[in-house]
C-alpha positions in Angstrom: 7.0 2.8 -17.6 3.5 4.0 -18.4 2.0 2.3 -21.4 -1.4 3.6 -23.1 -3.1 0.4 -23.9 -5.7 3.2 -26.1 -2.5 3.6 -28.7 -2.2 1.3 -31.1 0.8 -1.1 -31.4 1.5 0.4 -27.6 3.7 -2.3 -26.3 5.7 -3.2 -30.1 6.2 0.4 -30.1 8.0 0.5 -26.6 9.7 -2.1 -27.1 11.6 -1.8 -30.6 11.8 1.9 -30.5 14.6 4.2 -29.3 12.5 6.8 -27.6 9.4 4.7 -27.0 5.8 5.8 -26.1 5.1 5.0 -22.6 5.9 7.7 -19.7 8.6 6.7 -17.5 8.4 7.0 -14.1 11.5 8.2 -11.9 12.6 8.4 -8.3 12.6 12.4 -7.2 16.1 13.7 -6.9 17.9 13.9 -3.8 16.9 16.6 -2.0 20.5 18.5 -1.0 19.9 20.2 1.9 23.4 22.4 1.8 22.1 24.0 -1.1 19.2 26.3 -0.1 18.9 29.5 1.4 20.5 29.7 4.7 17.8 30.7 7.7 17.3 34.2 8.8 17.6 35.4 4.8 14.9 37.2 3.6 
């Protein structure tokens, strides 16, 4: 996670709430390569 140290009560905030206040940072999705359009289509 992302935490604005500008907010106050940032980290208390992250920590004891459900939805928290930082921005979480994923992996990207696996890119399935089955799925997209097949070649030649237009």
């Amino acid at each position: 996670r992302v935490i604005d140290g500008r907010v106050q009560h940032s980290i208390l905030l992250e920590i004891f709430t459900d939805e928290g206040i930082g921005t979480m940072v994923v992996p990207d999705a696996p890119i399935d390569v089955h799925t997209g359009p097949e070649l030649g289509e237009s």
